[in-house]
C-alpha positions in Angstrom: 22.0 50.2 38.6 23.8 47.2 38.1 24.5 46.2 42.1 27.8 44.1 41.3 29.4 47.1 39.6 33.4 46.9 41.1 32.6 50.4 42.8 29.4 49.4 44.3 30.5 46.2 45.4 33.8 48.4 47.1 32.1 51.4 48.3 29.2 49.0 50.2 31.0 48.6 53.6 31.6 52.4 53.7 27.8 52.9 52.8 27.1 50.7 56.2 29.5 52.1 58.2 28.3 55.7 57.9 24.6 55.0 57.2 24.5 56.0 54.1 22.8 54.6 51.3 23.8 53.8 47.6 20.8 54.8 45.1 19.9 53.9 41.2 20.6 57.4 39.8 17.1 58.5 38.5 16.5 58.7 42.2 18.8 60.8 43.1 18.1 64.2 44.6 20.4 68.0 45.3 22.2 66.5 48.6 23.1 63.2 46.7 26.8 62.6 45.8 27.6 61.1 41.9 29.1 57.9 41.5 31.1 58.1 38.4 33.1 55.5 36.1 34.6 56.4 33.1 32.3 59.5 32.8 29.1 58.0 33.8 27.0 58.0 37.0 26.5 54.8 37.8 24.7 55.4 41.2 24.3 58.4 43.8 25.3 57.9 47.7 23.0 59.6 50.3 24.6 61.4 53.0 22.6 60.0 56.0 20.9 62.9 58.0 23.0 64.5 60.6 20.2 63.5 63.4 21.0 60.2 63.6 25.0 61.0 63.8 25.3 59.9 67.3 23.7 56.2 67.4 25.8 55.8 64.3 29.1 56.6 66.6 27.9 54.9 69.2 26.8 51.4 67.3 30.2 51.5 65.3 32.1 51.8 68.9 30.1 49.1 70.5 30.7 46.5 67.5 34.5 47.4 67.8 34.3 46.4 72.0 31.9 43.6 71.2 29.4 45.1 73.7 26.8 47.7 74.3 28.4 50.7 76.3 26.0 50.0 79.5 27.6 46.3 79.3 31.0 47.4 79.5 33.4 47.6 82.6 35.0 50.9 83.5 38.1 50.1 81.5 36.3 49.5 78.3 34.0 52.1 79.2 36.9 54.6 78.8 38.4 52.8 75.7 34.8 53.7 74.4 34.5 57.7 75.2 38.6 57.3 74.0 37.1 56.0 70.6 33.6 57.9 70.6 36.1 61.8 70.7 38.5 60.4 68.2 35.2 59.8 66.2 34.3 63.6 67.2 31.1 62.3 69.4 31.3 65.1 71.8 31.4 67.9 69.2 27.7 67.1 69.1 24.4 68.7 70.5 23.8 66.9 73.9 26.6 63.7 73.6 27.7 64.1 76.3 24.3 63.8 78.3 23.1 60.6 75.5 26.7 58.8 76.0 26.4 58.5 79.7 22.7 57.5 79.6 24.2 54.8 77.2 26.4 54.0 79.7 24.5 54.2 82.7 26.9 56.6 84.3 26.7 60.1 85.1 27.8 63.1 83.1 30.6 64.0 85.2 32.2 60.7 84.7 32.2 61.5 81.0 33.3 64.9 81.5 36.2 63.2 84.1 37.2 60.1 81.5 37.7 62.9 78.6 39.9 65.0 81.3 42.1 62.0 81.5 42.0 61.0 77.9 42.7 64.8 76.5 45.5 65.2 79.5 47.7 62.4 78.1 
């Protein structure tokens, strides 16, 4: 796998930003995704496992705000759950309950910031 292929180089960032992971492909397994040029596969990209879904969300949110979530003020707080259910966040197993641990806050401030954010 040559690592300064034009693909490779462009689909790195994405790789990052999702978790996933670009692979030589003899190493490439059934859940793996081809990369092709021209006809051949120069690499595979593994889909990171669902379980970790959530701290990805959460660490792409708090590099966009600069901040963890328990460091942020209320505002930015809400600018986070705002950006954590365009992400889809909540649509996961027990997000809400993780997010406000993040955050230090309860779950009915969650529940009340996504009242306000789905109202508008």
């Amino acid at each position: 796998m040559n690592p300064d292929h034009p693909l490779l180089i462009a689909l790195a960032p994405v790789a990052e930003l999702v978790g996933g992971e670009i692979i030589a492909p003899e190493k490439m397994t059934n859940g793996d995704v081809a990369l092709e040029w021209e006809g051949e596969t120069i690499a595979g990209f593994r889909i990171p496992p669902m379980h970790s879904a959530l701290d990805r969300l959460v660490a792409a949110v708090e590099r966009e705000l600069g901040a963890n979530l328990s460091d942020l003020d209320r505002v930015e707080k809400q600018i986070a759950v705002r950006l954590l259910d365009e992400k889809g966040a909540f649509l996961l197993r027990k997000a809400i309950e993780d997010i406000a641990d993040a955050m230090g806050v309860s779950r009915i401030t969650i529940y009340n910031y996504l009242n306000t954010i789905r109202a508008s």
